[in-house]
N, C-alpha and C positions, 0 to 999 in steps of 0.2 A: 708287676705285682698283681694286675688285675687276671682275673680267670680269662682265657684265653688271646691275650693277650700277646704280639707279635712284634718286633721293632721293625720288620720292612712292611707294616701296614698300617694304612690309615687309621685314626683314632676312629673315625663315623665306619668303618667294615668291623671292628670290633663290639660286642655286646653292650649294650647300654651299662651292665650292671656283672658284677662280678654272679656264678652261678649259684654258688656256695654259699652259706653263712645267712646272718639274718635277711629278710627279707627288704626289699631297696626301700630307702626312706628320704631319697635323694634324688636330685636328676640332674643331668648334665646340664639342661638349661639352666639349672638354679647357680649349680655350682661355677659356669661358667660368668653368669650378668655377678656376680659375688666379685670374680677377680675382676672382670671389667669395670668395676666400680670402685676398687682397690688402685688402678692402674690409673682412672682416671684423674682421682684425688692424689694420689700418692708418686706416682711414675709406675714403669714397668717392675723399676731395680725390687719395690718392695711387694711383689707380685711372687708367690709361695705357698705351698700347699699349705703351712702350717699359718699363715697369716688367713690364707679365705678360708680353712675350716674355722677361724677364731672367729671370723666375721658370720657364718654360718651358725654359733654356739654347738661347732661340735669338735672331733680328735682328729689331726691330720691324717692317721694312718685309715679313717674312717672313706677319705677321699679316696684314696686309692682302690677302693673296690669300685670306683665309677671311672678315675683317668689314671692313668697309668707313672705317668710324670708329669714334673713341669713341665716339658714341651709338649704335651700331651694338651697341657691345660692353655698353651700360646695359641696353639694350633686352634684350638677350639673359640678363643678368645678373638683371634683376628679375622676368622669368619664371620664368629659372632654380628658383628658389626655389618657385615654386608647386609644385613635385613635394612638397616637404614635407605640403601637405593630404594629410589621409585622411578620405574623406566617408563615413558612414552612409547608409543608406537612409533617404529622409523617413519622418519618427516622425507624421505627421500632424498636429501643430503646427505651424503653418511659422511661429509668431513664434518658436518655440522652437529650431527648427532654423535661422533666420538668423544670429539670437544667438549659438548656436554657431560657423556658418562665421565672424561676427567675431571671436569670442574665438580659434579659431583664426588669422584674420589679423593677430591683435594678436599672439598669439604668436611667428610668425614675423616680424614686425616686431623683435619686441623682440632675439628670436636675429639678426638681421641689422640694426643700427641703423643701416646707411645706407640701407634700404630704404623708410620712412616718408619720409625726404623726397625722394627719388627717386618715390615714388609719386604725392605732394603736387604736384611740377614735372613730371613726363616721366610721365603715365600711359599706359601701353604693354598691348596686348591680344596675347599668343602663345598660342600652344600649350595649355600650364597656365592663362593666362588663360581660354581657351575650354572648359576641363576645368572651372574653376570656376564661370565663369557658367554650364555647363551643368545643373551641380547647385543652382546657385541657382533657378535657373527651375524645375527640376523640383521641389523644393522649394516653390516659388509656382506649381505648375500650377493645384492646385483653388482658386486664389483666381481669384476674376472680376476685379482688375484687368485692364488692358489691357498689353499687352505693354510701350509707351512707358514705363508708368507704374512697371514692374517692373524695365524698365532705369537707370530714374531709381534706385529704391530699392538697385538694385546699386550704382549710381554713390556713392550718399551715405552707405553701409555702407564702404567703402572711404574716400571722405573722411572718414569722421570717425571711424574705425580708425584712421588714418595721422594726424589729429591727436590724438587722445590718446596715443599713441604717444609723437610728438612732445611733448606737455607733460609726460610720466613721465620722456622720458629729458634734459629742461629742467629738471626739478625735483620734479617731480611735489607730493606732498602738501604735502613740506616747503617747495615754494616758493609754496604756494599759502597754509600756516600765516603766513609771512613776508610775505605779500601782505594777510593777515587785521590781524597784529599792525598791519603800516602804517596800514590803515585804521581800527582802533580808537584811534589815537593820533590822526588828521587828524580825526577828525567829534569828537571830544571837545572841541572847540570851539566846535560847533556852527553849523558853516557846510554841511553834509551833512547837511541832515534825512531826507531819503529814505534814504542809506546808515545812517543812525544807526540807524532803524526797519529797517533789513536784518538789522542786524546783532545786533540787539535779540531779536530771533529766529529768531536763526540758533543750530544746535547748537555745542555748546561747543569741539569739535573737529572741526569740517566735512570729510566724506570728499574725501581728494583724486578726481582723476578715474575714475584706474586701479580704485576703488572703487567706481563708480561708471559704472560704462562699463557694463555689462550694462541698468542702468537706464534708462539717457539711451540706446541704441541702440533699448530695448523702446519709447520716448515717440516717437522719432524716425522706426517704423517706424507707428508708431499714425498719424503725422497723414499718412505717406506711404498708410499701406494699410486702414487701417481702426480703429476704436478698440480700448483695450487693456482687456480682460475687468475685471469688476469683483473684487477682491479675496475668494478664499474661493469 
């Protein structure tokens, strides 16, 4: 609906503002921190043109001459958020410095929980996307991977951010405790012999993920980039 407007292009290569008709009295930034503030309080599900133009005090069909659709207005919304990052200069570990940029992405996951499955479904490259992979990469320059191989490691630093995200704010330890208890009741039977010796030794109180993210990101970056230094 907006003036020139295209479905196989980005919302940010598209004109700020429709050409036509009265003059903009709106901006994508406004209308954008509107739904992000809509999604925060409320979830995603009630994130709608006609809800953040109410929130705005103006007409849905008024938004549309700045974003085109509601995906228009996701897309814009889950970038949005990346101005939150604050990057350091590489410290010259770059396992050490990736691990950070995820612990910061989990962060902001967690401050915005409709973010994580928005990112899961609808992963979107803007502005702050391109702010962050920039310092990702710089971050991985002195590594000899190959570029593919480093966009790959971007790509699954982000999935698997946004799923433990997603398992912390499902239940995280405690539903994972509850998942334990189950299973020590079903193999006490004896029909789980593989699970029985799992759990035979497994620690008494197994760390949920969120404990465990820093770890499982250092293993995950090990077989994407290289192995992980021997302890000490």
């Amino acid at each position: 609906m907006t003036a020139g407007r295209s479905a196989d292009q980005a919302i940010w290569l598209r004109p700020e503002h429709a050409a036509v008709g009265r003059p903009a009295q709106r901006s994508r930034a406004e209308i954008t921190a509107a739904a992000v503030a809509v999604a925060d309080a409320e979830g995603l599900d009630a994130v709608s043109m006609r809800r953040v133009a109410a929130e705005l005090g103006t007409g849905a069909a008024s938004l549309y001459r700045y974003i085109g659709s509601r995906e228009d207005l996701l897309d814009l919304m889950a970038d949005a958020v990346g101005q939150e990052y604050s990057f350091a200069p590489p410290s010259g570990d770059w396992r050490a410095d990736v691990v950070a940029i995820g612990e910061q992405s989990r962060a902001i996951m967690r401050h915005h929980p409709w973010l994580a499955p928005l990112v899961t479904t609808r992963p979107v490259l803007g502005p702050n996307g391109l702010r962050l992979l920039e310092h990702f990469l710089d971050v991985l320059a002195p590594h000899p991977a190959g570029v593919a191989t480093k966009l790959e490691a971007f790509a699954m630093v982000s999935g698997i951010t946004a799923l433990s995200v997603l398992h912390e704010l499902a239940g995280g330890s405690a539903l994972q405790q509850r998942n334990v208890a189950y299973l020590q009741t079903a193999v006490a039977g004896g029909g789980h012999p593989r699970l029985a010796q799992l759990l035979a030794h497994a620690a008494p109180e197994p760390a949920g993920p969120e404990d465990r993210y820093g770890d499982i990101l250092t293993r995950l970056l090990a077989g994407l980039l290289g192995p992980v230094p021997p302890a000490g």
